[in-house]
C-alpha positions, -999 to 999 in steps of 0.1 A, spaced: 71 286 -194 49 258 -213 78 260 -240 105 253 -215 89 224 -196 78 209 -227 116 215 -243 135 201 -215 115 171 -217 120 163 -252 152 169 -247 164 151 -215 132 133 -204 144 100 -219 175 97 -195 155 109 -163 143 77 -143 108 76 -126 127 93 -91 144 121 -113 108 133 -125 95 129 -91 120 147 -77 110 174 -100 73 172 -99 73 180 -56 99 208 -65 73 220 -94 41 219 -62 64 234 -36 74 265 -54 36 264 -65 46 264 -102 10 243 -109 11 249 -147 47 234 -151 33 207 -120 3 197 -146 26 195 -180 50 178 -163 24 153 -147 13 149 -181 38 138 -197 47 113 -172 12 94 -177 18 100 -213 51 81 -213 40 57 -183 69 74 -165 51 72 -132 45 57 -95 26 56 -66 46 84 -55 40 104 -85 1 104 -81 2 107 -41 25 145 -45 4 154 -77 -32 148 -60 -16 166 -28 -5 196 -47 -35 198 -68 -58 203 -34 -28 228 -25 -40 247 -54 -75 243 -42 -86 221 -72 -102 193 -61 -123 182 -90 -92 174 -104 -77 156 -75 -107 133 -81 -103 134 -119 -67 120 -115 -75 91 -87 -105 79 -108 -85 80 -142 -57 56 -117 -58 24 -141 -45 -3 -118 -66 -8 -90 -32 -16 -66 -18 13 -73 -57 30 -63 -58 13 -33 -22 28 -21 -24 44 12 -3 73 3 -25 80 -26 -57 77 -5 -45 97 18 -35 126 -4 -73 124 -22 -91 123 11 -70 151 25 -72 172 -4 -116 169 -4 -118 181 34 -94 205 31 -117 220 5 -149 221 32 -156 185 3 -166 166 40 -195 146 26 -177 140 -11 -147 126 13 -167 104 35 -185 85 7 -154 82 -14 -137 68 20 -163 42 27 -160 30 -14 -122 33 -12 -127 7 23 -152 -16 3 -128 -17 -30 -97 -31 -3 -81 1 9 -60 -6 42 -65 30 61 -35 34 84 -36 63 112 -35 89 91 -64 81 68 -84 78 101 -73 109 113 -81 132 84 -115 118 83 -117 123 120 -104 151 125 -112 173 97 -148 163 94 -151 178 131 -165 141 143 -166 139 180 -137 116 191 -146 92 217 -133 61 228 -144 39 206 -128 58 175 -94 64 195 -95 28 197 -92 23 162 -67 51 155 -44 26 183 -53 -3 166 -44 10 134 -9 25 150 -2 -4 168 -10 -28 132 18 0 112 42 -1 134 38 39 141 45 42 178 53 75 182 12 86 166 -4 55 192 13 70 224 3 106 212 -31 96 204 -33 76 235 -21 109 257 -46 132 236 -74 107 250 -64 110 285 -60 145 283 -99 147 270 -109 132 293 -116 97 283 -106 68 304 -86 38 285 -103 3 289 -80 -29 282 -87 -23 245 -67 9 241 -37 -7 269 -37 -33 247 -31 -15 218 -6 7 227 13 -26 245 14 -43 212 30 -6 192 57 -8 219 63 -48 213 75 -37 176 106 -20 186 110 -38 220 108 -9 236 99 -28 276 108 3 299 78 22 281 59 -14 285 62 -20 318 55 16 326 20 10 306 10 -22 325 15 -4 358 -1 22 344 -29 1 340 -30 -14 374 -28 21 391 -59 23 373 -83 -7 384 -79 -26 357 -61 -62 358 -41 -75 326 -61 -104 304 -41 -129 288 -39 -107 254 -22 -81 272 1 -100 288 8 -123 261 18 -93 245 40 -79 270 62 -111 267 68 -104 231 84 -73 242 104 -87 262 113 -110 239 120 -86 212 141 -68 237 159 -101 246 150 -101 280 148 -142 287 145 -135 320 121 -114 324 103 -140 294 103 -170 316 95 -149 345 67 -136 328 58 -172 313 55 -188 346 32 -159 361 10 -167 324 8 -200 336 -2 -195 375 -32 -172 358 -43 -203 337 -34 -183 307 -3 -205 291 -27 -231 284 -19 -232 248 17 -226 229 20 -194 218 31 -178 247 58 -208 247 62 -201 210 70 -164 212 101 -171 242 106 -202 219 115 -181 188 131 -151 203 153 -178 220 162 -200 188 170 -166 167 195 -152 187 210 -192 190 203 -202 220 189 -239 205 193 -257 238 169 -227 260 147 -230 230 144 -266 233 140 -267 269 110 -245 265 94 -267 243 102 -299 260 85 -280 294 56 -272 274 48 -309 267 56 -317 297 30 -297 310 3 -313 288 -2 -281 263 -8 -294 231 18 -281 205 7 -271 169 29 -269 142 38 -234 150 59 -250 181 76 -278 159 79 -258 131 104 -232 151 118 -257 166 129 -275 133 141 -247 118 162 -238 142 178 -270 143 187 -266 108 200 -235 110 221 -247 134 235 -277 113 216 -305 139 205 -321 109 191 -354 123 175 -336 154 157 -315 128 146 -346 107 135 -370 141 116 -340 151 101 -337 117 94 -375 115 77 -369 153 50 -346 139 41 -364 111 35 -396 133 15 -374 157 -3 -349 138 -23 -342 105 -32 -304 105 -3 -290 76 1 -254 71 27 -239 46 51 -230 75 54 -263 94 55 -278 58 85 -259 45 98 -267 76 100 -304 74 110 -304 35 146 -279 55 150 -309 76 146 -337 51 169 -316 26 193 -312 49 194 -346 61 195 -357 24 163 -384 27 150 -380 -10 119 -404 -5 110 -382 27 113 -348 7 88 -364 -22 66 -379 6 62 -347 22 55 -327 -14 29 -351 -21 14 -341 10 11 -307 3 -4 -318 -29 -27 -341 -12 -38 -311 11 -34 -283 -15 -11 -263 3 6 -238 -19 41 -235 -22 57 -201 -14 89 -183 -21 106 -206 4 93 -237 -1 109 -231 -37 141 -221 -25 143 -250 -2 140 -271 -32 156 -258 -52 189 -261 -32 183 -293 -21 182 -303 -59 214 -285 -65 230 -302 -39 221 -334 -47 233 -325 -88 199 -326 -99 198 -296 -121 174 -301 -143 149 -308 -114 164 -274 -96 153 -258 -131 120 -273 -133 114 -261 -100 129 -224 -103 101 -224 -134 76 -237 -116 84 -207 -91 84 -180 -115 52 -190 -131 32 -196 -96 45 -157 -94 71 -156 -74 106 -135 -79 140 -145 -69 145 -110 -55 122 -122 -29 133 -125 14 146 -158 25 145 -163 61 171 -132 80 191 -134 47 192 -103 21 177 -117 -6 204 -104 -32 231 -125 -16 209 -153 -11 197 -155 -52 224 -145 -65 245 -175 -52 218 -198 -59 207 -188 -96 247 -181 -105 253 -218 -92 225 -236 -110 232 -213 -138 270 -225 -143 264 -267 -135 231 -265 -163 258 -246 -187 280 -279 -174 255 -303 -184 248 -287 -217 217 -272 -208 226 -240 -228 190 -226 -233 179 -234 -198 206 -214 -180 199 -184 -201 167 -187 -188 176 -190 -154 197 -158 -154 169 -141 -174 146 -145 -142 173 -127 -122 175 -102 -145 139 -94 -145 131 -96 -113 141 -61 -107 173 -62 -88 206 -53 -93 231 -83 -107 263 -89 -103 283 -78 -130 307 -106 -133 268 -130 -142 266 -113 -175 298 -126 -184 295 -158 -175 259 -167 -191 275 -150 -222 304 -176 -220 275 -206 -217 257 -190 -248 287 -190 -269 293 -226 -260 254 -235 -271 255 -214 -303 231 -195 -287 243 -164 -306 211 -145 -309 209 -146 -266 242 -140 -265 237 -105 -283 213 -93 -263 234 -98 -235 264 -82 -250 243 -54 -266 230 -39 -226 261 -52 -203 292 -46 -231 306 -22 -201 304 -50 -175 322 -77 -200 358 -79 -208 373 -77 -237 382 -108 -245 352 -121 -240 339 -95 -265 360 -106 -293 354 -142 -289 312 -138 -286 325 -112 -323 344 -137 -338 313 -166 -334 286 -143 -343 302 -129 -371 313 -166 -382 277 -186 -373 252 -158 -366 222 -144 -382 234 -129 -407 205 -102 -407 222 -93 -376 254 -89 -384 257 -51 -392 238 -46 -360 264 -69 -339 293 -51 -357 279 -16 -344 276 -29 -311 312 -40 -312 324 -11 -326 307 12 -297 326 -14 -266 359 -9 -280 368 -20 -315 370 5 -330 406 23 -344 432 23 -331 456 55 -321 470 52 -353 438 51 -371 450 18 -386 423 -13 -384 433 -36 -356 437 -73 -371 411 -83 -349 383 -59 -367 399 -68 -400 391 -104 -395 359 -96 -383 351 -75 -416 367 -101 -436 345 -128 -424 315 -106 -423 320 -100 -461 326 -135 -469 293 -145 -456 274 -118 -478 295 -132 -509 281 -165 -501 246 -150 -502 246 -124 -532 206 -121 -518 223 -102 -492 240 -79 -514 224 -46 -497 238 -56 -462 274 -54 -476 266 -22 -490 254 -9 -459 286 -25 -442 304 -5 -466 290 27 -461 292 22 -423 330 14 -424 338 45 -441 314 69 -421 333 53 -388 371 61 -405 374 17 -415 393 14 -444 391 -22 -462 424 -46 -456 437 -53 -493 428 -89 -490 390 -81 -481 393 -54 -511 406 -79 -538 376 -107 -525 351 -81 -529 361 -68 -564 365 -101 -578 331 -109 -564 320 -72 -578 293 -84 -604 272 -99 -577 265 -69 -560 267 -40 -589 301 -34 -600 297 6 -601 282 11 -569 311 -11 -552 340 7 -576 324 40 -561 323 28 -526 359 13 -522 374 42 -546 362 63 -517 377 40 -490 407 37 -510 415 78 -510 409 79 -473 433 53 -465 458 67 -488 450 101 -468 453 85 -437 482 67 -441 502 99 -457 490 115 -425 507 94 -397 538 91 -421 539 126 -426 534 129 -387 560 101 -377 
């Protein structure tokens, strides 16, 4: 069995991707084949073939196989301490120490993994809970609903919150308020307002948290009515007294479009003397930039900054939208000195704002500097803008700025640009390599413009293959020109169906020789050519023969006579062949 793991892996573990092998490695643990599990886990780490996944099944199987000490082994040999603070791998450790009656081991290792910036979810507190044979009491089902309600997991806070009841422990406001705020996730109000009467059947009245938080379900469900009904009882109570109940009914309203409800909301809360923040203008300014109300969005913005001086990045990158899209330049720069001035830090979408701000206004230099600036502060254009996929949102953007710097001249900039993209691990369009390969060309950026060719020749056409041939082979390092021929040779020009050398690779091998005349230096690259040509089935056009055996002496006349005698007899062979066969 060792042999076979070990085989198949020299032999296909190159192709597999990081998925394949875990794909494998679970297979391996479920049919409880733990050496092949280990050699295969192995080699991954060996050939830093491996994920968060990869650890999290390994250290699960491993306490499977009631092994613990090396469940431990492989989390504290974990080098990135990200990747050691994953859930999923936490998880997997923990569970695998109580399973094997390791209750103290796991506790300790669970208060270090807390102190070094774990995030438990419901799970982590539920093995500790429940396999350590703690008491539960209200206090720790408390946090199991917090820690539901904070993931998103519904389904687990609503069980929990039943297996409480059903023990006999009675929910305070906490554990309502919990669940309520689980439910607001998925808008789920039918289950809400069956909770909050619930909770009245029970003796206890709703706070302003709780129902605060059963007007972002409603919200979420895109019940305005029920919102504003729901507002107006918040404000009878004395609990609407500052905006983020008018925020949340505010937000809901300007997603879903409805900017003239949104605005009425927040014109009612001023009205009513409750101070809006920039959360309130913030929403409200975005939304009227989304929805093209362009000088709205900028007298709005131009309102706040006469009124208020508390910035935060949100209501920031909100005013910079409405300046952009209002076109005031000196407004844009005031308000980016302002975040200077207050050292608020850009994120992914104050970049983006700029950056197509500067695009629009044909400023592409400035959109570069910017896009730079982005990618060295850490952030990726793969990155979420707003409700847009982020791969339609970059991809416009970069391919845009991309082309107009190519426009401008700005060759080495726009490879750089689509380099970002590349590496920001997301999938491109195909039609991008083609185009920076076009702009490379045009900036005799020939070295780029290989590397491009040499991992996307499948996504470029042809004829955009021969011309990037046909300039490397004419202007290119000529160290690199063997390499670039191979590479040319493997997308397509290659012979023909009548084994006859197209024109276009004769040219190419014509000019490629011609260059190595000129350098006699170079002598062992045309030698190489050579003996490349005829392993591939070339044979040398007459012209290309005569230049080299004039030339002969430069390069060793006996080794070349050898050489071309042998090319010479295959094409004679060859061309017999297809005569014969005509």
């Amino acid at each position: 069995m060792k042999q076979s793991v070990y085989y198949s892996l020299y032999r296909f573990g190159g192709v597999l991707k990081v998925q394949d092998l875990n794909v494998i490695l679970r297979n391996f643990g479920q049919q409880s084949r733990w050496q092949d599990l280990s050699q295969l886990f192995d080699w991954m780490q060996q050939h830093s073939k491996i994920s968060a996944s990869s650890y999290s099944s390994y250290i699960k199987f491993t306490g499977t196989s009631l092994n613990p000490a090396k469940a431990l082994e492989i989390y504290n040999s974990i080098p990135d301490e990200s990747t050691k603070n994953n859930v999923f791998i936490c998880n997997s450790v923990l569970r695998c120490l109580v399973r094997n009656g390791k209750f103290d081991s796991s506790m300790k290792l669970f208060r270090k993994m807390k102190h070094n910036g774990l995030i438990p979810d419901a799970i982590t507190y539920s093995t500790e809970l429940n396999y350590n044979g703690l008491q539960m009491d209200s206090v720790m089902y408390g946090t199991l609903l917090a820690v539901c309600a904070s993931n998103n997991r519904c389904e687990e806070a609503q069980s929990y919150f039943n297996q409480m009841k059903d023990e006999g422990h009675s929910p305070n406001i906490y554990h309502y308020s919990s669940l309520l705020n689980a439910y607001a996730s998925g808008g789920d109000y039918k289950k809400a307002e069956e909770l909050v009467l619930d909770m009245k059947s029970s003796g206890l009245v709703p706070n302003k948290v709780m129902l605060t938080t059963q007007l972002k379900v409603y919200v979420r469900g895109r019940l305005f009515e029920k919102s504003r009904d729901l507002l107006v009882e918040l404000d009878t109570l004395g609990f609407a007294k500052d905006e983020m109940p008018y925020c949340l009914l505010m937000d809901g309203l300007a997603k879903t479009g409805c900017i003239d409800e949104a605005r009425s909301v927040f014109n009612e809360m001023k009205e009513k003397c409750v101070k809006p923040g920039g959360y309130s203008y913030s929403i409200m300014i975005s939304s009227f930039c989304r929805g093209g109300l362009f000088e709205e969005a900028k007298e709005l913005a131009e309102e706040f900054e006469a009124k208020y001086d508390k910035y935060d990045v949100a209501i920031s990158n909100a005013i910079l939208c409405a300046y952009c899209r209002a076109g005031e330049m000196e407004s844009v720069m005031r308000t980016m000195r302002k975040m200077d001035e207050l050292a608020i830090s850009p994120d992914y979408n104050t970049f983006h704002i700029l950056i197509k701000y500067f695009c629009k206004e044909k400023l592409y230099m400035l959109a570069y500097q910017t896009m730079e600036d982005m990618h060295r502060k850490g952030h990726q254009p793969a990155e979420q803008y707003g409700n847009q996929p982020a791969a339609a949102v970059d991809e416009e953007l970069c391919s845009s700025l991309v082309f107009h710097l190519g426009k401008i001249k700005a060759h080495s900039e726009a490879f750089s640009v689509y380099s970002m993209l590349k590496y920001s691990k997301r999938t491109m369009c195909k039609a991008f390599h083609e185009k920076i390969l076009h702009i490379l060309i045009a900036g005799k950026l020939l070295k780029d413009a290989y590397v491009v060719v040499k991992d996307n020749s499948k996504f470029i056409s042809s004829a955009a293959i021969k011309k990037f041939a046909k300039s490397f082979v004419k202007l290119g390092n000529i160290n690199l020109i063997n390499d670039v021929l191979k590479v040319i040779h493997g997308s397509g020009y290659k012979i023909d169906q009548h084994n006859q050398l197209s024109s276009v690779s004769q040219r190419l091998f014509q000019m490629a020789v011609s260059r190595y005349i000129a350098q006699p230096e170079k002598k062992n690259l045309l030698l190489q050519l050579l003996q490349w040509m005829r392993g591939q089935g070339y044979v040398v056009d007459s012209s290309t023969r005569n230049l080299i055996l004039k030339n002969a002496h430069l390069f060793g006349q006996q080794r070349i006579a050898e050489i071309l005698s042998k090319k010479h007899m295959m094409s004679k062979a060859l061309k017999s062949h297809w005569m014969t066969k005509g």
